[in-house]
C-alpha positions in Angstrom: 82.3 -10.0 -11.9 84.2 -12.7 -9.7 80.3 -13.8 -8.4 79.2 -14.0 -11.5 82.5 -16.5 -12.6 81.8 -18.4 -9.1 78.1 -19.3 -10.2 78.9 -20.0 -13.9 82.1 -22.6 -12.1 79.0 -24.1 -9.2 77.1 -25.1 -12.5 79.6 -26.6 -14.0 80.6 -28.5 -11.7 76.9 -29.6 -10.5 76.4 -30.6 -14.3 79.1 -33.6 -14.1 77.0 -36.1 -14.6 78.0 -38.4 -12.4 75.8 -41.8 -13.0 76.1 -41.3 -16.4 79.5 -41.4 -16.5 79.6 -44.2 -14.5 77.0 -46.3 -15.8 78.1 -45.6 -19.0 81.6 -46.2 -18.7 81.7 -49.5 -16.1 78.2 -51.1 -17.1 78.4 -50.2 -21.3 74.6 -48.3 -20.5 73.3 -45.1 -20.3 71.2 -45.5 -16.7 68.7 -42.6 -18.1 67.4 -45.2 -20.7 66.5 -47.4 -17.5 64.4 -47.4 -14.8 63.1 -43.9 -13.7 65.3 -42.6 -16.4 66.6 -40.1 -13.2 70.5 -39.8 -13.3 71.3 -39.7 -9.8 72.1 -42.2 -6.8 68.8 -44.0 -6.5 68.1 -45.1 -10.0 71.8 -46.0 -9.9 71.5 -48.1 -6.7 67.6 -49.5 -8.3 69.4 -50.5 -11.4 72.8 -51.3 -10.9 73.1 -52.0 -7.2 74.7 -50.6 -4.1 78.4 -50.3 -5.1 78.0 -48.8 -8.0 74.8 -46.7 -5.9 77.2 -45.5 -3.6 80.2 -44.6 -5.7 77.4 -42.0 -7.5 75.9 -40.4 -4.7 79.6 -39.5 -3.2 80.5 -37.7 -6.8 76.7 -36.1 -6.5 77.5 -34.8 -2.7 81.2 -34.0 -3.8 79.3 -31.7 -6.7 77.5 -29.9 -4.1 80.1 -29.5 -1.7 83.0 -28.3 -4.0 80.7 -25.7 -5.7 80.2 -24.5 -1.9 83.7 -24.0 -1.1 84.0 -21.6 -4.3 82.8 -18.9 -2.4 86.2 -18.5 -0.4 87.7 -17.5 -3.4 84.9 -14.3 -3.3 86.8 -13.9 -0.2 90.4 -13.7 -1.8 89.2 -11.5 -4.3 87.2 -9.0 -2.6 86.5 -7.7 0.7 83.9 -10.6 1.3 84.7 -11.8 5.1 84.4 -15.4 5.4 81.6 -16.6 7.6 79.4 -12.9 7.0 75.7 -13.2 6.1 76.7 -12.2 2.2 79.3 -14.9 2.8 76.6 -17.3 3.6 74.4 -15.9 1.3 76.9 -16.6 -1.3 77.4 -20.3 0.1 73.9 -20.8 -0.8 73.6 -19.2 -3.8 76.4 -21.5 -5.2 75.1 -25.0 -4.0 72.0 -24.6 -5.4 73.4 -23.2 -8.9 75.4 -26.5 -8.7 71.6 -28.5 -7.9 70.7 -26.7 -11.3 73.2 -28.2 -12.9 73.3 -31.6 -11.8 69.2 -31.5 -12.7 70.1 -29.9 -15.7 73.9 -31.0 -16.9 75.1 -28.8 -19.6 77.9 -31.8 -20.4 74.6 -34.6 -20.7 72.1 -33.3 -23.1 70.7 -30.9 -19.8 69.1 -34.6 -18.8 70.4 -35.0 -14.7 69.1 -36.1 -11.9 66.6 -34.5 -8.6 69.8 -33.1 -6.8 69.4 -34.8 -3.7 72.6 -35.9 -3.2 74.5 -32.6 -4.4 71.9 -30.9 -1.8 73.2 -32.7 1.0 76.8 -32.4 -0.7 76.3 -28.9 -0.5 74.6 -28.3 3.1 78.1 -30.4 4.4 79.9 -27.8 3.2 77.9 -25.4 4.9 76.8 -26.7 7.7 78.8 -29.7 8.6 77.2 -31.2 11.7 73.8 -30.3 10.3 74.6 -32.5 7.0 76.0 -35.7 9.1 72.5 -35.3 11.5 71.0 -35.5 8.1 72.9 -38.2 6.3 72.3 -40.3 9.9 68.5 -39.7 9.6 69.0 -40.7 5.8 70.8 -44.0 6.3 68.7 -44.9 9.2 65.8 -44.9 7.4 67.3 -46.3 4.0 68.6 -49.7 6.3 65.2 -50.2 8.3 63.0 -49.4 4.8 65.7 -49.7 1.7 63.5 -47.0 0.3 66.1 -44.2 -0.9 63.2 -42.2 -1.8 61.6 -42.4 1.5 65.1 -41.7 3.4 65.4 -38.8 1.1 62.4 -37.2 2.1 62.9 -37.8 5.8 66.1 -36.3 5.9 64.8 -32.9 3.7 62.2 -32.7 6.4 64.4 -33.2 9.1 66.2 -30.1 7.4 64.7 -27.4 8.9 63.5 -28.8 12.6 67.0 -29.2 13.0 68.5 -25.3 11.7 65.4 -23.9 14.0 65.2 -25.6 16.8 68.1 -27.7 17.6 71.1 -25.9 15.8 69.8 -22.1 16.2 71.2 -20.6 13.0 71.0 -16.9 13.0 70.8 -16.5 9.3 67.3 -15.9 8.5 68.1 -16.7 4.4 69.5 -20.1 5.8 66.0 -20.6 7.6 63.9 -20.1 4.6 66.5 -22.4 2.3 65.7 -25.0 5.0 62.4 -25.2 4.6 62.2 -24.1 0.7 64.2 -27.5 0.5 61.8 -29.6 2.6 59.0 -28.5 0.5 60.5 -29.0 -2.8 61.9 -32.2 -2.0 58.7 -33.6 -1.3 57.2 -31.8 -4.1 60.1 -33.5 -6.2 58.7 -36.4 -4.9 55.3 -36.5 -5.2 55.6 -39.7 -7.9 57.3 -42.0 -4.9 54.7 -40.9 -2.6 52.5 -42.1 -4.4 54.0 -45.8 -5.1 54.9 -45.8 -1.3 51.2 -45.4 -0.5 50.6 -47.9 -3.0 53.2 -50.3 -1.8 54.9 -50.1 -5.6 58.1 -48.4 -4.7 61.2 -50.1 -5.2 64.1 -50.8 -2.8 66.8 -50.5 -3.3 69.2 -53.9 -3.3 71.1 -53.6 -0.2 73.9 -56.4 0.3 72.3 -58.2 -2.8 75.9 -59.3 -3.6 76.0 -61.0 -0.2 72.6 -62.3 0.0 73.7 -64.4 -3.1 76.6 -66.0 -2.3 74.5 -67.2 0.8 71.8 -68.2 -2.0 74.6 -70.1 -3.9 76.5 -71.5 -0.6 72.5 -72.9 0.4 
């Protein structure tokens, strides 16, 4: 019974919709009705820029990562000991119920976003060195390309080469969620792949603020 309560709190907490809220609330729009019509951090950072792009995908990680930590109550309930493969299990089992719910949010018409953010919300909680190697390799790649598509898709692939072979988790269910979330990310993604091959993909407008005072000063 408390598991079942614990999942049914992960998607309700994934299903805050996040960019919606904001967009909708600071900007007077509904960012579904723009752009990729996506709710999550990169049409918010496409559309409406990098402050308001950043302030949505740290409520989308916070999603992920709060829906994680429900699984200590399991703990306080039961005879669940923390850090145990069921414990883990459990961990896992809750982030990605909270995914579901940011991809489809009961509170916005079940119309969210592809979860990337809440993912990597979610493997901090877990896995907190593994989820900073991750947002590095995602941030990297976002300031040399501005593609947060691209750096999406390099850290999801980065995912599992680094729980195999450099961190040496034991858990074999937190081996296959590694690579079950490098393939669906990129299968997620399939659309951008295509416009990056085609050079139609768009960046996102890093330090556009800046670069027009310096417009406006020239």
């Amino acid at each position: 019974m408390i598991v079942a309560i614990l999942i049914v709190l992960a998607y309700l907490i994934g299903s805050i919709p996040t960019a919606v809220w904001v967009s909708k609330s600071v900007y007077g729009i509904d960012i579904r009705e723009h752009g990729s019509g996506n709710a999550g951090a990169t049409n918010t950072f496409r559309i409406l820029g990098s402050k308001a792009g950043s302030v949505v995908m740290i409520g989308d990680m916070l999603k992920g990562f709060f829906a994680v930590k429900l699984a200590l109550l399991a703990c306080v309930f039961s005879h669940m000991q923390v850090f145990s493969e069921p414990f883990v299990n459990l961990q896992i089992a809750l982030g990605l119920v909270s995914v579901v719910g940011h991809i489809f949010p009961i509170w916005a018409d079940f119309r969210g976003g592809k979860g990337i953010a809440t993912l990597f919300g979610m493997i901090l909680s877990i896995q907190p060195l593994v989820a900073v190697s991750l947002i590095g390799v995602f941030l990297i790649m976002l300031f040399l390309t501005r593609y947060v598509s691209l750096s999406s898709i390099s850290a999801s692939v980065a995912f599992p080469v680094l729980i195999v072979f450099i961190f040496r988790a034991p858990e074999l269910s937190y081996k296959l969620f590694a690579i079950a979330t490098a393939c669906l990310v990129v299968l997620t993604h399939h659309k951008n792949i295509g416009r990056l091959l085609h050079g139609n993909e768009s960046k996102v407008p890093l330090f556009r603020k800046r670069r027009m005072r310096r417009n406006g000063e020239d």
